[in-house]
BADO-584455 format. One record per residue: x negated, y, z of N, C-alpha, C, CB in turn. Coordinates in steps of 0.001 Angstrom, whole numbers, plus 524288, in hexadecimal, padded with zeros to 5 digits. Glycine has a CB too. Example, Ala and Ser with C-alpha at 12.3 -4.5 7.8 and 13.67 -1.06 7.14 Angstrom:
<tilums>
7CC7A7E9C681E787CFF47EE6C81E787CC707F31C81E787D3D47EE8782356
7CDCE7F73681BA87CA9A7FBDC81BE47CD9C8001E81EBE7C8FC7FDAA8165D
</tilums>
This chain:
<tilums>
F0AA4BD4E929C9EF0560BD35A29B0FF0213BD83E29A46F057EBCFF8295FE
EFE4DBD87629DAFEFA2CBDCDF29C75EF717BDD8929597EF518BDB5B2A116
EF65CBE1EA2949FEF435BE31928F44EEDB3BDFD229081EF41ABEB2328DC0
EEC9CBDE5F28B3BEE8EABDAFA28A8FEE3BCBDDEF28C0EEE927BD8CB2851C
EE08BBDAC92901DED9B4BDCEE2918DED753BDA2528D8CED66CBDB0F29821
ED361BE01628BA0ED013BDCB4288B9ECA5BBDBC328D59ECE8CBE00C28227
EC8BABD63228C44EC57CBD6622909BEBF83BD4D228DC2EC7CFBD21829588
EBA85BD75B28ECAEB6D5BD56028BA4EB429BD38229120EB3AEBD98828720
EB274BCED3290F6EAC20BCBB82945FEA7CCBCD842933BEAA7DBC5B42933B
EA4FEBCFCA293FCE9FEBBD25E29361E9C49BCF39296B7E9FFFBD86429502
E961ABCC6F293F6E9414BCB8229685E8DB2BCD4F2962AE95BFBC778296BD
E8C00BD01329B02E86D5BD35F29908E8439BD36729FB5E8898BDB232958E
E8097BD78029E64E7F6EBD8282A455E8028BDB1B2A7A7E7C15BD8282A555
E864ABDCEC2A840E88E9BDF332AD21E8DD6BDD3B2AAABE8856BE61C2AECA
E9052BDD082B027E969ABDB902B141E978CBDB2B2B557E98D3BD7462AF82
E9B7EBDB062B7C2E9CC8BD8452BE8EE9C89BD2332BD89EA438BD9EF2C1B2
E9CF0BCF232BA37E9CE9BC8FB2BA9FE9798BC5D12BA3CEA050BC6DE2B62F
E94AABC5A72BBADE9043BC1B32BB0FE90C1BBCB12B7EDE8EE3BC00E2BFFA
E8D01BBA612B51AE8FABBB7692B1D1E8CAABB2FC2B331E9008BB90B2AC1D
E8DAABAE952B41DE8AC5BAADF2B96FE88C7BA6372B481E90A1BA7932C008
E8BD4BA5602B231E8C81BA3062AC73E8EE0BA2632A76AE8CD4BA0812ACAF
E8BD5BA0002A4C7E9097B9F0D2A0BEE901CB9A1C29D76E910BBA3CD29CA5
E9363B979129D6EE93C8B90FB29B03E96F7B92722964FE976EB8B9329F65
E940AB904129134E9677B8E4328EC1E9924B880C28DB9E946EB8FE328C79
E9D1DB898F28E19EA10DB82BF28F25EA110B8043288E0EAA0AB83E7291B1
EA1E4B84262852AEA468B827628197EA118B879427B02EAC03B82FB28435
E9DF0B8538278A8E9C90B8984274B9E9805B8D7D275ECEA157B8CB8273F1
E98C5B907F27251E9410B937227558E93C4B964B27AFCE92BFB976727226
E9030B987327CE2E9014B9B2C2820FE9146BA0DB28020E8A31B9A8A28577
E90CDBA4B92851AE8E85BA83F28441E897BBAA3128678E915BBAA982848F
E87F4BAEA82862BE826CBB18B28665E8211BB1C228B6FE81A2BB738283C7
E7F47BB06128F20E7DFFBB199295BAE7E48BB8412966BE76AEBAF1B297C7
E8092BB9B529AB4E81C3BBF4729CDDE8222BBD142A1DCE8719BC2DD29AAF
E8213BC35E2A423E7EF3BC1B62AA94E84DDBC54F2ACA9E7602BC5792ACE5
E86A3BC9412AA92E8BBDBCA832AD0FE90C8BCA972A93AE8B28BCFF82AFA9
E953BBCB4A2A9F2E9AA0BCC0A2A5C4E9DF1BD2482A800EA00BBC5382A6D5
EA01FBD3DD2A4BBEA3FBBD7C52A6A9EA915BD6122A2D8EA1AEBDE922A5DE
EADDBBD8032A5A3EB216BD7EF2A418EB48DBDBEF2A249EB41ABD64C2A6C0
EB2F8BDBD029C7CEB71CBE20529CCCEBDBABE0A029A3BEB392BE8312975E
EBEEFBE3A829CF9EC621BE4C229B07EC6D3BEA5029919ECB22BE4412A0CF
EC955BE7FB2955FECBBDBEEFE291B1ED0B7BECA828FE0EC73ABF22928A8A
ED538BF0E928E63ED8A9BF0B828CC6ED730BEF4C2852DEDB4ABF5A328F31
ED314BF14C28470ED215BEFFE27F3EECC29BEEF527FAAED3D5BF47727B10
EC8D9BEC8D27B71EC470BE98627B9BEC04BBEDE627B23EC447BE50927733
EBDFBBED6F27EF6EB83DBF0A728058EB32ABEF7C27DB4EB6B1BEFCE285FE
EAEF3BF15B27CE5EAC0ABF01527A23EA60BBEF3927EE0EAC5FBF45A2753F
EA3C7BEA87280CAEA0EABE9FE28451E9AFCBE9A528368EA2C0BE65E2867D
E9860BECC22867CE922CBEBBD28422E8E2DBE8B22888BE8F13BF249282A0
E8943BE8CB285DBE8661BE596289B1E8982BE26B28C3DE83A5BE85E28D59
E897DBDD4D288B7E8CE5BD86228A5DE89E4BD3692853FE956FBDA2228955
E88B2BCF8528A26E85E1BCC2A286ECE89AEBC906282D0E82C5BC86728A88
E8E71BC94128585E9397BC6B22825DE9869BC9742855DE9411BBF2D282E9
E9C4DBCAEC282F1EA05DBCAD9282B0EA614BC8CC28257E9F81BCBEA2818E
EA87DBC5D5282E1EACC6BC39E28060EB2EFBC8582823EEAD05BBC4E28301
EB58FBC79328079EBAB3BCAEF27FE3EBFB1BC77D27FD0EBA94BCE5327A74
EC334BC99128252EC9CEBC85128084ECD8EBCAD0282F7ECBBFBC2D628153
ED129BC90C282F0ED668BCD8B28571EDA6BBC99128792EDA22BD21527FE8
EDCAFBCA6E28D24EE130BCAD228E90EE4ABBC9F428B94EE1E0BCE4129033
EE753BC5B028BA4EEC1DBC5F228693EF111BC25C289F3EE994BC1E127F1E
EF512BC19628751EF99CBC08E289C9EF965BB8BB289A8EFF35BC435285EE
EFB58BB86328D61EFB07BB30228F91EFCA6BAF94289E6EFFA4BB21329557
EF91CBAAC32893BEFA0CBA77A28536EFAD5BA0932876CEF4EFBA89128126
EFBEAB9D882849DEFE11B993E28666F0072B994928BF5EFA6FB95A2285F0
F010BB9BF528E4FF02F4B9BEA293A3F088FB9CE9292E9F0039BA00229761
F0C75B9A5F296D2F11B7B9B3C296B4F12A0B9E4729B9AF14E4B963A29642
F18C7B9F8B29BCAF184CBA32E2A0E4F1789BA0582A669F1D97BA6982A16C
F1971B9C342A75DF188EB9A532AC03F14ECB99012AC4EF1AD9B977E2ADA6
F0FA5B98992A92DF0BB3B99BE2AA17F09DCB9E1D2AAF9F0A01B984C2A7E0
F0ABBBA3862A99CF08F7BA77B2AAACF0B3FBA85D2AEE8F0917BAAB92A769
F0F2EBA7FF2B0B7F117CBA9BB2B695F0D75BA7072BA74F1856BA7542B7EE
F0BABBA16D2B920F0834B9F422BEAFF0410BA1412BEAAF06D3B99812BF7B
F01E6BA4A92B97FEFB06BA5222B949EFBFFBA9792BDD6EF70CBA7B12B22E
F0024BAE0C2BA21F024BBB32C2BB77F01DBBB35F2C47DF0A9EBB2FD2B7BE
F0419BAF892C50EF0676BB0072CAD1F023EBAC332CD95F0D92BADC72CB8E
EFBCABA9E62CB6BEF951BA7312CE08EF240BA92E2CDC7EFB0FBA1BA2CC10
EF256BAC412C793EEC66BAF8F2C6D7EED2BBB34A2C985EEA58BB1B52C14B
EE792BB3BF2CB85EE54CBB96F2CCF9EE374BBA792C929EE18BBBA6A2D113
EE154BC15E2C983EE04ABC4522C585EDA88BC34A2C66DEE297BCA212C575
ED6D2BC5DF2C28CED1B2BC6CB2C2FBECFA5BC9CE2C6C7ED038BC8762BF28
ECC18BC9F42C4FAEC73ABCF092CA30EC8AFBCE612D043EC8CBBD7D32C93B
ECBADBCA062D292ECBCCBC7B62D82BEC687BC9222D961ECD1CBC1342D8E7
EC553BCCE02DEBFEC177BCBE82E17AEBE83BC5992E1C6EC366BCDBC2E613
EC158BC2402E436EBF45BBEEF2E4E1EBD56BBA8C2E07BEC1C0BBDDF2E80C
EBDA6BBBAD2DB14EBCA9BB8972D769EB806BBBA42D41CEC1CCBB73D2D487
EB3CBBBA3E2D7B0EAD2BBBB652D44FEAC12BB8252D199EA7E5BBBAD2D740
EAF18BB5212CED7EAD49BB05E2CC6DEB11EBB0A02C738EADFBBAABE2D086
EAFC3BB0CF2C18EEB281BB0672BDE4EB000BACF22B950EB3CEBB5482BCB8
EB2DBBAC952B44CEB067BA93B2B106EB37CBAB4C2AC35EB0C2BA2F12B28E
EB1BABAC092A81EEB227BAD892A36EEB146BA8762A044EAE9EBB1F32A25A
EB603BA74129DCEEB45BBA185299E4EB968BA553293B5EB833B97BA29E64
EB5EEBA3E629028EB66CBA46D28CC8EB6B9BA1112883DEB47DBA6B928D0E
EBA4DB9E26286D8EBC37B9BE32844AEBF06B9CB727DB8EBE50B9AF528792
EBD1AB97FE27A08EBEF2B989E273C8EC128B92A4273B3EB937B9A2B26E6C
EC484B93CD27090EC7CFB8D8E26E88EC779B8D52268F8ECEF9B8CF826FF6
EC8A8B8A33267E6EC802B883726325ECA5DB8A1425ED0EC8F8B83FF2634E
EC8D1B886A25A52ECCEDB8A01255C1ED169B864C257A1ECAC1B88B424ED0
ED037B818625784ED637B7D8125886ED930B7F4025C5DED574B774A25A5D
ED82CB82552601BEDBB3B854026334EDF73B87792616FED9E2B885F26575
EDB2DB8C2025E00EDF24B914325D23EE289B8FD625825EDB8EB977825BE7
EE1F3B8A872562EEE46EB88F32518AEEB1AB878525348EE0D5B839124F01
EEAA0B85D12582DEEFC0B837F25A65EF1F0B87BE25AA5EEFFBB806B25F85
EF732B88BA25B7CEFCBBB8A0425CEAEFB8DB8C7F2627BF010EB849025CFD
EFDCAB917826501EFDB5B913426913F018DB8D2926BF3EFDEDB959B26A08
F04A6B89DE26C3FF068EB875726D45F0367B81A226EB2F09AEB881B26A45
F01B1B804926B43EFCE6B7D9626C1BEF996B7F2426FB6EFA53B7D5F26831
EF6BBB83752702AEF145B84852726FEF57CB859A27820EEC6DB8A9A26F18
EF9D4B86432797CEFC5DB859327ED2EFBCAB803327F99F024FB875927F57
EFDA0B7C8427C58EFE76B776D27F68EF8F2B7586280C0F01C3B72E227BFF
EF359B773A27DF8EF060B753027F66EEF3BB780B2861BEECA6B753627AF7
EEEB2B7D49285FFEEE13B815C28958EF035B7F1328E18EF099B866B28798
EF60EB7E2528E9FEF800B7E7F292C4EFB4CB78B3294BCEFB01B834B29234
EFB9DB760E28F6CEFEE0B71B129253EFB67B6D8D2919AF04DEB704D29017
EF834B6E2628E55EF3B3B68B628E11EEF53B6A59291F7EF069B678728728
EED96B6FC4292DEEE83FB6FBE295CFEE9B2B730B29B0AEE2F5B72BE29206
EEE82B73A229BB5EF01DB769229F59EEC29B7D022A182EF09CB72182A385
EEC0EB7E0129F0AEE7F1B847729ED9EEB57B87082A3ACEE87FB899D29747
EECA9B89442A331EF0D8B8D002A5AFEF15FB888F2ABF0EF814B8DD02A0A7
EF2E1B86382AAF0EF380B828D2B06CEECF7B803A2B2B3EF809B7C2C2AE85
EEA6DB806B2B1EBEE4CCB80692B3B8EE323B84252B6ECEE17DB80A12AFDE
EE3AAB88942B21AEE144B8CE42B49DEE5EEB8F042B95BEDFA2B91A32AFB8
EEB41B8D722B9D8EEF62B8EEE2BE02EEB2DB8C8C2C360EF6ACB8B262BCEF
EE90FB86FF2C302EE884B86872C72EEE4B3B889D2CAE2EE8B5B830E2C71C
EE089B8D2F2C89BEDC53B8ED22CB28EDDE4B92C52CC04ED7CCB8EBF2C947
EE3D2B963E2CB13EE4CCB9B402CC36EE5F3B9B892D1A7EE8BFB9D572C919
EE614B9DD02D559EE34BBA5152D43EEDFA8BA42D2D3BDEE2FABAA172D835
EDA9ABA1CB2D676ED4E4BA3822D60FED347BA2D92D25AED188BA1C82D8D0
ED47EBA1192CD45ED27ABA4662C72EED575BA6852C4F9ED091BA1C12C2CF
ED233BAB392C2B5ED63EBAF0A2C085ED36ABAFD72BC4AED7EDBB4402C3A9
ED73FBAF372B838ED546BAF7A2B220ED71DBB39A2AE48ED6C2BAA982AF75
ED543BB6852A93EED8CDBB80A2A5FAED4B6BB7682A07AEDB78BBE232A7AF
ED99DBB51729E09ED740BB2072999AED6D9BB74829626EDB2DBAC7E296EB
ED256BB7C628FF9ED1BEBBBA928DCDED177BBA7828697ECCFEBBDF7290BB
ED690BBA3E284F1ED5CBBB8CE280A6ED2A5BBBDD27C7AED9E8BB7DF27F71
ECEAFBB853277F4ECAB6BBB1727433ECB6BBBAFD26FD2EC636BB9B927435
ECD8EBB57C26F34ECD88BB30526A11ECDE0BB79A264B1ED2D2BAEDB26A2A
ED2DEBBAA826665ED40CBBE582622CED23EBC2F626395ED961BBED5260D1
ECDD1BC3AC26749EC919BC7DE26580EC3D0BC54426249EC693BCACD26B5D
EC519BC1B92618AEC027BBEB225C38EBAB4BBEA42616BEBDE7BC52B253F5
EBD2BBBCD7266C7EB746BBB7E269B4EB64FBB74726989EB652BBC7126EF7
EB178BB53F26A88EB017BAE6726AF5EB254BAB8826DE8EAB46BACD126C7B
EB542BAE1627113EBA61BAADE273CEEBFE5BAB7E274DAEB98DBAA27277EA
EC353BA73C27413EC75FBA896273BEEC995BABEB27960EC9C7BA40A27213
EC85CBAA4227E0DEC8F5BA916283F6EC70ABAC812870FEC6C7BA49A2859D
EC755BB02128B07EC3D7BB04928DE1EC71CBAF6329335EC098BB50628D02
EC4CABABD0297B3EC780BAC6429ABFEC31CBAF3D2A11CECAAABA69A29A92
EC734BAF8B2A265EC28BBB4F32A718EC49DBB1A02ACDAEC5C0BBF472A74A
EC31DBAFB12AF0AEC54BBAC9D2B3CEEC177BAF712B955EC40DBA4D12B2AF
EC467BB17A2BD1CEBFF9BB2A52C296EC343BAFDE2C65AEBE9CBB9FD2C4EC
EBFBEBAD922CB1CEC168BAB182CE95EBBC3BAC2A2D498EC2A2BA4B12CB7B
EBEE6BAC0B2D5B7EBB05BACCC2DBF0EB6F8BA5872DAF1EC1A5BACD12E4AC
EB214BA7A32DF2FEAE53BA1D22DDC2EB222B9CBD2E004EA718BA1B72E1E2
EB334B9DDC2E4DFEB5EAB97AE2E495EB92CB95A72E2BAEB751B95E02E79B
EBB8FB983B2DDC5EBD82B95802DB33EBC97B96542D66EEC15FB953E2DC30
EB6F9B95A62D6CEEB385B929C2D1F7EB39AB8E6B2CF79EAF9EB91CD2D2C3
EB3C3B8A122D4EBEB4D9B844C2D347EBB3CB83902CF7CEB519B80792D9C5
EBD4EB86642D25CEC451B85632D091EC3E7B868B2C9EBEC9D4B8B412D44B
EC014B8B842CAC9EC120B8D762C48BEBD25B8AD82C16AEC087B942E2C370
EBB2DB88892C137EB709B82452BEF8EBAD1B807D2BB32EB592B7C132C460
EBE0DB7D032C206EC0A3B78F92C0D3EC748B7A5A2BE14EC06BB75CD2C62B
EC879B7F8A2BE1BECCA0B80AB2B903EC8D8B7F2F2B3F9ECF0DB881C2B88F
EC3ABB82BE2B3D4EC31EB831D2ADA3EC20DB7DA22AB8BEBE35B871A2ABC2
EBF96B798C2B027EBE59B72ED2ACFFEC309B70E82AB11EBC11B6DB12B13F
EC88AB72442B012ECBD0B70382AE9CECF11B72742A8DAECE28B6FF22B2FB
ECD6DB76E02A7D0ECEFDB7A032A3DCECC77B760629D24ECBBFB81012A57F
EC80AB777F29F1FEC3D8B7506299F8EC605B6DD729866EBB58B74DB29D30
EC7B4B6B5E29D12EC960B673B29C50ECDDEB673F298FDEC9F4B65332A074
ED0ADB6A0D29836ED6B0B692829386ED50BB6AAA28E62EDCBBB6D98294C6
ED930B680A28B58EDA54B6821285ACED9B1B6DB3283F0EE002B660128459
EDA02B71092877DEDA76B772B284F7ED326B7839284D5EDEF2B7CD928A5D
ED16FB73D628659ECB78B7907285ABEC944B729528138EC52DB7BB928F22
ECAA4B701927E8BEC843B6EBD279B6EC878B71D3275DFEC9CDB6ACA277FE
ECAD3B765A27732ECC37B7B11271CEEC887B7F2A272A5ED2E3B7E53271BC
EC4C8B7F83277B3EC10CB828F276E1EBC8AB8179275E8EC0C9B84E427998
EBA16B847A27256EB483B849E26FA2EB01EB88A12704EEB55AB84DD26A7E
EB211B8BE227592EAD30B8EA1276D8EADC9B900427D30EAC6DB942C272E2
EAE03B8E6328127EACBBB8F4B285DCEA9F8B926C28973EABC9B8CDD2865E
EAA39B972728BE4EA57AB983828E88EA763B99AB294F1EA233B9D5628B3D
EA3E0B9840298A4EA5D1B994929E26EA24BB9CBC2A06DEA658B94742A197
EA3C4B9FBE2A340EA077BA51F2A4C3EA357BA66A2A86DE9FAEBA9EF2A0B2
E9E67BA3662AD34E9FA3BA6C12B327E9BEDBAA972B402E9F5EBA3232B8A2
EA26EBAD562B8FCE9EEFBB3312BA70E9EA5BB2D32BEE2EA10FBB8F82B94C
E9AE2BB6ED2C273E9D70BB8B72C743E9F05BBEE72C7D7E99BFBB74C2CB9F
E9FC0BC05B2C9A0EA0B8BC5412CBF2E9B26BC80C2CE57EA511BC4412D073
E9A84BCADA2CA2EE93E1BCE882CDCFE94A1BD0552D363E91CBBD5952CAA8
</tilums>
């Protein structure tokens, strides 16, 4: 397992990502910005001229078992694919009743009631994701997830996240936000 990226979202007016929109699904929004940058550091950077920010880090696989990690492992592509000018930043908070459960609990909802992990199996390779946990940097979200995919399979990646939003695992979230990019 690689040592943890800390990764901050910066959103202001320069970046390579264009920021095409941003929906709030669930809670408040955030502030309109016209580009994002991605920075990665081994430890947390301090970013300026940025209308918002959010932060988290790389951390070691949670509710997932290994034969799940072997199929993600041997079926994702990595990021920065030439051919994927198309990404989406959704940022996600759950609930207190979430974090009240057991991890044991928050698996059975995760993976055997809403099937998470098996959803997102079926759009791999052409989305490639890496999730960015916050919670315990005290940001407004627990989540960040960073997804790029080439445009035609835009539609595909829709229809994971409806089918996503449809299970038992997303009545536990209480703040939503979806933020597509393109590639400048």
């Amino acid at each position: 397992m690689p040592a943890p990226l800390h990764v901050t979202f910066a959103a202001g007016p320069e970046g390579p990502w264009r920021i095409d929109r941003i929906d709030a699904l669930c809670g408040a929004t955030l502030e309109p910005a016209e580009r994002l940058r991605v920075v990665e550091a081994a430890s947390p950077k301090p970013v300026l001229a940025a209308s918002w920010a959010l932060c988290g880090v790389t951390s070691n696989p949670r509710y997932t078992q290994r034969a799940e990690l072997d199929g993600l492992a041997a079926r994702q592509q990595g990021l920065r694919r030439p051919e994927a000018s198309r990404a989406a930043l959704i940022p996600i908070r759950k609930t207190e009743s979430w974090w009240a459960m057991a991890q044991d609990e928050r698996r059975a909802i995760f993976e055997e009631q809403s099937r998470h992990i098996a959803i997102g199996m079926d759009y791999l390779p052409a989305v490639a994701r890496r999730l960015h946990h916050s919670r315990e940097l005290a940001e407004p979200f627990d989540f960040l997830t960073w997804f790029e995919f080439a445009p035609e399979h835009e539609t595909a990646f829709d229809t994971m996240l409806q089918r996503l939003r449809q299970t038992p695992e997303w009545r536990y979230i209480d703040r939503e936000v979806d933020i597509r990019l393109s590639r400048a």
